[in-house]
C-alpha positions as CSV (number, residue, x, y, z in Angstrom):
1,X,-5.5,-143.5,116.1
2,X,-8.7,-141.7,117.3
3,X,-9.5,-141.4,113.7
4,X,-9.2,-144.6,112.7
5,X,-11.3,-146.2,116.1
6,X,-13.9,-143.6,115.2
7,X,-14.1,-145.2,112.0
8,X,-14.3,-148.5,113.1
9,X,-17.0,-147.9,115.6
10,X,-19.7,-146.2,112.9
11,X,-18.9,-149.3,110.5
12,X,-20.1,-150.9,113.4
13,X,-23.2,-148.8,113.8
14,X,-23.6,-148.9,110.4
15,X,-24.5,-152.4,110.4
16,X,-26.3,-153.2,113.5
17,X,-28.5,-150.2,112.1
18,X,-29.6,-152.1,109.1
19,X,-30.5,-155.3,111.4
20,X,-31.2,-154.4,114.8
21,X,-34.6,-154.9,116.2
22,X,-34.9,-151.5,118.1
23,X,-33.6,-149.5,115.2
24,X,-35.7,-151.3,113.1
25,X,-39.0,-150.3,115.3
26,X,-37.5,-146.8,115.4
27,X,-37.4,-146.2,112.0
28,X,-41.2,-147.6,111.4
29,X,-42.3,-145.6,114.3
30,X,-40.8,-142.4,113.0
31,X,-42.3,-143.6,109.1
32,X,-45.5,-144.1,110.6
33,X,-45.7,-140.3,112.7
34,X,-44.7,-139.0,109.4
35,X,-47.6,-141.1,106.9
36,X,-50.0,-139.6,109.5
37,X,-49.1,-136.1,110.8
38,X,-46.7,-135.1,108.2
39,X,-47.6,-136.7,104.6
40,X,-44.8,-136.3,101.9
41,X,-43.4,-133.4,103.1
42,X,-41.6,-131.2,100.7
43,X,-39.0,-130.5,102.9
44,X,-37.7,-132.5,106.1
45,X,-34.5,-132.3,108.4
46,X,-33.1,-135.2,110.4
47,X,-31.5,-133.2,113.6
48,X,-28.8,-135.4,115.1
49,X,-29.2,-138.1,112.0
50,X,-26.3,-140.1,113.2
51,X,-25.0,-142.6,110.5
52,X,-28.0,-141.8,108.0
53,X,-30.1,-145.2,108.6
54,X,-33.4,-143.0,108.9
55,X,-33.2,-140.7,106.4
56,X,-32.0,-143.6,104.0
57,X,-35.7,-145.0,105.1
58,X,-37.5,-141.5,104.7
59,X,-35.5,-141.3,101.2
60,X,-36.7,-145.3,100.0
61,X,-40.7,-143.6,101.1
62,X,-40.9,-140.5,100.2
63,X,-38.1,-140.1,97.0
64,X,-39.5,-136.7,95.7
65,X,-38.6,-135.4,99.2
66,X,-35.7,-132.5,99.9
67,X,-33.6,-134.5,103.0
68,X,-32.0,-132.7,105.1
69,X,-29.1,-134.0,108.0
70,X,-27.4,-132.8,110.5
71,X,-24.9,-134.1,113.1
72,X,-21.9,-133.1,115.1
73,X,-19.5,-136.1,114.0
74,X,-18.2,-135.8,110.0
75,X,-17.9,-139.8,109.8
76,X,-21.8,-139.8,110.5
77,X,-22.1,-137.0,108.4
78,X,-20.1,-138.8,105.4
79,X,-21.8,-141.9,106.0
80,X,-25.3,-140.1,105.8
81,X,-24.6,-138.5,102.7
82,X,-23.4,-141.7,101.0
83,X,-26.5,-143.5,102.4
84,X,-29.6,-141.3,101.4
85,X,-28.2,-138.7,99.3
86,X,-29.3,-136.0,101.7
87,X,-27.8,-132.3,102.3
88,X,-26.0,-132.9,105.2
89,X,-24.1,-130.3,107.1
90,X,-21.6,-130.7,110.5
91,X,-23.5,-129.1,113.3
92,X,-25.4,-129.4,116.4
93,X,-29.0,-129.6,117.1
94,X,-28.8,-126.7,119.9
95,X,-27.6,-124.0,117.0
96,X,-29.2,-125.1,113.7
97,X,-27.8,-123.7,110.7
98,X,-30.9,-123.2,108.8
99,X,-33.4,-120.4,107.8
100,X,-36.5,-119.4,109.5
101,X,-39.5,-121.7,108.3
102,X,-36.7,-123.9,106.3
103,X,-38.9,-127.4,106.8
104,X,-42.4,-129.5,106.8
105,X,-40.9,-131.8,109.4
106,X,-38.0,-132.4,112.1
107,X,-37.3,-135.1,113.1
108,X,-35.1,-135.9,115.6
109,X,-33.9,-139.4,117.6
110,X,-32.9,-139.8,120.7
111,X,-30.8,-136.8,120.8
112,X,-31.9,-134.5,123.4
113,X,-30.6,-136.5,126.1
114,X,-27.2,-135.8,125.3
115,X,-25.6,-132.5,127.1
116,X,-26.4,-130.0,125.1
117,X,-28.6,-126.7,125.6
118,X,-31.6,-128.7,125.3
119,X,-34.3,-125.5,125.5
120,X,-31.8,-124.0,122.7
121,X,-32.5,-127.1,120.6
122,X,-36.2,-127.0,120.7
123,X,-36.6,-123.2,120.1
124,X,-34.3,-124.2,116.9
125,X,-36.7,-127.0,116.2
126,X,-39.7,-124.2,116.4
127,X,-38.3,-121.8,114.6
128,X,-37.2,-123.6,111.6
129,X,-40.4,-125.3,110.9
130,X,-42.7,-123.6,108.9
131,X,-46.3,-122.6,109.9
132,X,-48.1,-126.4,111.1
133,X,-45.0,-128.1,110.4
134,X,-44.4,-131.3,112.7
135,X,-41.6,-131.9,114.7
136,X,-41.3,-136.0,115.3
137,X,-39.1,-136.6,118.2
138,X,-37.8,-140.0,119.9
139,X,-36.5,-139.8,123.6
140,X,-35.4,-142.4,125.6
141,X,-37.5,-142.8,128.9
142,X,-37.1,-142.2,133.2
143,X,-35.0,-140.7,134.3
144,X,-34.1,-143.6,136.6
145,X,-33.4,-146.2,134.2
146,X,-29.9,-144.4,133.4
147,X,-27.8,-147.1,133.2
148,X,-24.2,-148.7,131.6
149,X,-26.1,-148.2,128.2
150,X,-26.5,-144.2,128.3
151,X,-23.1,-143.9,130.2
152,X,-21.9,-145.8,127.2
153,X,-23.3,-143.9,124.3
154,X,-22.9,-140.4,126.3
155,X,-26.5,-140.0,127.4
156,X,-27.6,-137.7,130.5
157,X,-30.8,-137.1,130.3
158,X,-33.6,-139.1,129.8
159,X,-37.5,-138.2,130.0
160,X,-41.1,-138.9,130.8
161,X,-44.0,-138.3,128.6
162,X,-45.0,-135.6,130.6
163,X,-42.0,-133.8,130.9
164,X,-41.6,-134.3,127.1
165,X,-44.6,-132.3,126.4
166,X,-43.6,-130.0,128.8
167,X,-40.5,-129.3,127.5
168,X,-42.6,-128.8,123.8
169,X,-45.3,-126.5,125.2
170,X,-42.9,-124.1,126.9
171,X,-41.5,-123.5,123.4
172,X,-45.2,-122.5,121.4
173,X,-45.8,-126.3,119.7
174,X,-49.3,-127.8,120.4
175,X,-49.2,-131.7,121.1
176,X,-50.3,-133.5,118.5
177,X,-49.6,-137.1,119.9
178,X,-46.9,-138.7,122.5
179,X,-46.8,-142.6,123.6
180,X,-44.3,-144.7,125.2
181,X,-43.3,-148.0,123.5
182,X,-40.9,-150.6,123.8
183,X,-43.4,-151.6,126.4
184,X,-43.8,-155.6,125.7
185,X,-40.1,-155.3,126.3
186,X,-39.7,-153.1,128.8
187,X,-39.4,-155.5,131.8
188,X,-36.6,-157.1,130.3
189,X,-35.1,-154.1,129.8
190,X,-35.1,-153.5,133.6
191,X,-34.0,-156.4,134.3
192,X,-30.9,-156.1,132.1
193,X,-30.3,-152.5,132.9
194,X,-30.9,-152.8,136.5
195,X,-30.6,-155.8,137.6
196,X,-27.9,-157.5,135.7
197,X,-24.3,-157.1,136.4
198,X,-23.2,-153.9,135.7
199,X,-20.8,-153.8,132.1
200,X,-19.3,-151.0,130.4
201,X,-20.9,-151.7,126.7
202,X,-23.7,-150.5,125.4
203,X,-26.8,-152.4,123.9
204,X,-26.1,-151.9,120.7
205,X,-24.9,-154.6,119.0
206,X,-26.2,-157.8,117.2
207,X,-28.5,-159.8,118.4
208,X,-29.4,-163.7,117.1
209,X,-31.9,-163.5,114.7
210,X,-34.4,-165.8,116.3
211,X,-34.4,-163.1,119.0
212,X,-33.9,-160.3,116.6
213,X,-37.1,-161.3,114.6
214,X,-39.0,-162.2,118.2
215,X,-38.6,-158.9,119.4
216,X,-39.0,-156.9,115.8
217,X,-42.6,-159.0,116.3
218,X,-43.3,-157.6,119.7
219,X,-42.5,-153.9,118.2
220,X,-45.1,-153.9,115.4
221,X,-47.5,-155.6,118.2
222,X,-47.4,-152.2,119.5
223,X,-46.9,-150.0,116.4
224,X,-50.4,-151.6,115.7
225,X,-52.2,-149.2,118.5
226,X,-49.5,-146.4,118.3
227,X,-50.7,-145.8,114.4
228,X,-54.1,-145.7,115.5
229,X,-53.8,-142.8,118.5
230,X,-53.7,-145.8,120.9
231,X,-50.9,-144.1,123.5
232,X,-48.9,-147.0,125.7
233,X,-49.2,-146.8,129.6
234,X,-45.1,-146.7,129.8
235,X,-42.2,-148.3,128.1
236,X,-38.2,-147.5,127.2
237,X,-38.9,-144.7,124.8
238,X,-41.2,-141.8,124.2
239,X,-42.3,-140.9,120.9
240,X,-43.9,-137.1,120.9
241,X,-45.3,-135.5,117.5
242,X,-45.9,-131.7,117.6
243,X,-47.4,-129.0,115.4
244,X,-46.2,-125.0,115.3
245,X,-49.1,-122.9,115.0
246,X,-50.4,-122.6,112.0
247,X,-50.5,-118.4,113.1
């Protein structure tokens, strides 16, 4: 039976992947870090890629790339590999299976809030980048916005931009660039997380398309100054880009 309801709920992430707005801005935001600190890299691992929906989008930009996944759930390790065609291995992101100096580029979304040795995890990150390789990584912000949502989806943890780079520096990467976004948003996302009656599902999930498209608008209203080094005052998500050393 667990089998089976496991099943049915990445179907269901599956597809409100493909559609929904904050996905959608996730997946640009990553795609645009990577255009500008990390341009076609040779090699690239998705750490935690879930269900595969951002290493299908890596795979549609950059085709002559090697993709790499990695996530502790085979039905989002099955559904990765029939999505983009990447190498994808069961794991988790706190004890990487990979070589030293394996990748250009990590990426890795919104997995660090989850428990897991979290130091562990970014020393992995370090060490399997090679020399001025990036590591692209998507958090979800303050601490005191846990809500319903993160209880729901089995987040902890969740950070400020300073603590982010904090948690970077103590490991030997330089910071190359961190912003919040979701900011347009992000007083609505108070007011639903905080405010509202407290319910037991997570955001996820469809949304009607007039909003879908409003807010997808309200995302790229933002990317707009992110892509340029523009960082945003505060917002639901921080996105942090870091180099290793080239020595």
């Amino acid at each position: 039976m667990k089998e089976g309801m496991e099943s049915v709920e990445y179907a269901l992430m599956e597809e409100v992947e493909e559609t929904m707005w904050w996905y959608h801005g996730l997946h640009a935001n990553i795609l645009g870090a990577i255009g500008k600190y990390a341009p076609s890299p040779d090699d690239l691992l998705d750490a935690g890629c879930g269900t595969g929906g951002m290493l299908k989008a890596v795979r549609d930009r950059y085709p002559s790339s090697r993709l790499h996944g990695l996530d502790i759930s085979e039905q989002a390790c099955i559904a990765t590999r029939a999505k983009s065609g990447a190498s994808v291995v069961r794991g988790s992101v706190d004890a990487l299976p990979y070589a030293d100096r394996s990748f250009d580029a990590v990426i890795s979304s919104d997995v660090l809030g989850y428990d897991l040795d979290v130091d562990a995890a970014v020393r992995g990150f370090f060490r399997v980048l090679r020399p001025g390789g990036r590591a692209i990584l998507n958090l979800a912000a303050y601490q005191w916005m846990l809500s319903y949502h993160d209880r729901a989806v089995g987040q902890s943890h969740r950070y400020t931009r300073s603590s982010a780079k904090e948690l970077l520096l103590r490991h030997g990467f330089r910071i190359t660039f961190a912003s919040y976004w979701n900011t347009i948003l992000f007083p609505l996302m108070i007011a639903k997380r905080k405010l509202a009656p407290v319910t037991i599902a997570s955001d996820v999930k469809p949304f009607p398309p007039l909003l879908n498209n409003a807010f997808k608008t309200c995302l790229a209203l933002e990317r707009a100054f992110i892509l340029r080094g523009v960082p945003l005052p505060f917002g639901g998500s921080v996105l942090i880009i870091a180099q290793r050393p080239e020595a």
